[in-house]
C-alpha positions in Angstrom: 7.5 8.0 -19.8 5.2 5.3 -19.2 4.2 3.6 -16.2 3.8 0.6 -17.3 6.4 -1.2 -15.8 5.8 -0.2 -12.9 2.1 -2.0 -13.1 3.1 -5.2 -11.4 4.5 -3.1 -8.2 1.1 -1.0 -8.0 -0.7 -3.8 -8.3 0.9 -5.6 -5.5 0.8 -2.6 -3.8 -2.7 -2.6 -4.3 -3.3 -5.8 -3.2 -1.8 -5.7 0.1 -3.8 -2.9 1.0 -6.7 -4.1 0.4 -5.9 -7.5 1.8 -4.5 -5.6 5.2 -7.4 -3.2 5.0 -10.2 -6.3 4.4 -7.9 -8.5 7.4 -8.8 -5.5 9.9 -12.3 -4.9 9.1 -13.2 -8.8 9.3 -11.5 -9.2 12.5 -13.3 -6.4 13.9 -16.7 -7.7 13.0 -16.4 -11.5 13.5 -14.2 -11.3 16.5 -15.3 -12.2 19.8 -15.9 -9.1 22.2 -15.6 -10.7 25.3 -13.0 -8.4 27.2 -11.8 -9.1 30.8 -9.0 -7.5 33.0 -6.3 -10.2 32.0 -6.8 -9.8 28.2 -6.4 -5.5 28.8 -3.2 -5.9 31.0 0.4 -5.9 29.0 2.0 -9.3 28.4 5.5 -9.9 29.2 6.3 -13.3 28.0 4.5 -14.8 31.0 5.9 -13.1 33.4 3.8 -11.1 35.5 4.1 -7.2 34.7 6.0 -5.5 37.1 3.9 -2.1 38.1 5.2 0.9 36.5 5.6 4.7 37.6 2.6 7.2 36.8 5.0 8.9 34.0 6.4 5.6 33.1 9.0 3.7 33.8 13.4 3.9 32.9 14.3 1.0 30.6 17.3 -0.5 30.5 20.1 0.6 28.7 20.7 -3.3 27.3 17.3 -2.7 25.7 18.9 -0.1 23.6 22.0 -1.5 23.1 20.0 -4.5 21.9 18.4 -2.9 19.3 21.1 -0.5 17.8 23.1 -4.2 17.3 20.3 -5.8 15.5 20.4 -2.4 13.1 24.0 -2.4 12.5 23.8 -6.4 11.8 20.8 -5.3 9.2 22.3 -2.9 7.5 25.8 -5.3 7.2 23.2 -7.6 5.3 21.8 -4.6 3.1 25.0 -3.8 2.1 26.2 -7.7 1.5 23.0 -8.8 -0.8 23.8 -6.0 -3.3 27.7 -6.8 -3.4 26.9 -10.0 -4.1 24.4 -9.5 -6.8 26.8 -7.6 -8.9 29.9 -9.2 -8.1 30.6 -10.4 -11.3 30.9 -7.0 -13.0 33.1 -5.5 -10.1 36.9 -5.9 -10.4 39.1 -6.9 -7.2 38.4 -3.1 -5.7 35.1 -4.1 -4.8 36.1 -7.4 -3.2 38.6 -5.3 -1.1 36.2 -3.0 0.0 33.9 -5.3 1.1 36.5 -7.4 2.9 37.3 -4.4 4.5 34.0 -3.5 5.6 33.1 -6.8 7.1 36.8 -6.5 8.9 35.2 -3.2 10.4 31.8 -5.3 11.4 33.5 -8.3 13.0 35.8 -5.9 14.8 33.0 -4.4 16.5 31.4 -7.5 16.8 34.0 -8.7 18.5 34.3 -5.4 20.4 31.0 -5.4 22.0 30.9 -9.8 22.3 34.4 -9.1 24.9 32.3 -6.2 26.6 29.3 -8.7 27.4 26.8 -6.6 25.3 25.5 -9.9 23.9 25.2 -11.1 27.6 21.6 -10.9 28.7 21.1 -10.9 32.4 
């Protein structure tokens, strides 16, 4: 087995280690270290931080919910790009399984849009 088709992937492997590695190491030397108490404190957006308990603070559950949307959006798309790569070699079975499956994502799209988890108070 050789490896070299596998060159060009190493290589740009390679090269984006060393560019994130040389990124770091010049930022730490030719940045300025002029450090004050508003550039340690957490930024919200502009908003002023609201103080937090000793042993942290309780989120939100529409944080959550938030995020487990974006992932089940993402992996909608991850399973879409594929499909349509190949979907010239796949007879009508595939296109019915994947209308079904984007039937299934738009149901609970629409699920969660009726139950106001896309409203952001």
């Amino acid at each position: 087995m050789s490896l070299s088709p596998y060159a060009p992937i190493i290589g740009l492997f390679a090269l984006a280690a060393g560019f994130s590695l040389f990124s770091v190491a010049a930022a730490r030397f030719a940045g300025p270290r002029r450090f004050n108490k508003a550039k340690l404190e957490a930024y919200e957006c502009g908003i002023e931080p609201s103080p937090q308990p000793v042993g942290g603070g309780r989120f939100p559950i529409k944080f959550y919910l938030t995020a487990m949307l974006f992932i089940v959006f993402d992996i909608e798309i991850i399973f879409l790009y594929p499909w349509a790569v190949s979907f010239d070699a796949l007879p009508i079975f595939g296109f019915v399984e994947m209308v079904m499956f984007i039937v299934a994502v738009f149901v609970a799209y629409a699920y969660v849009w009726r139950r106001g988890g896309l409203d952001w108070d």
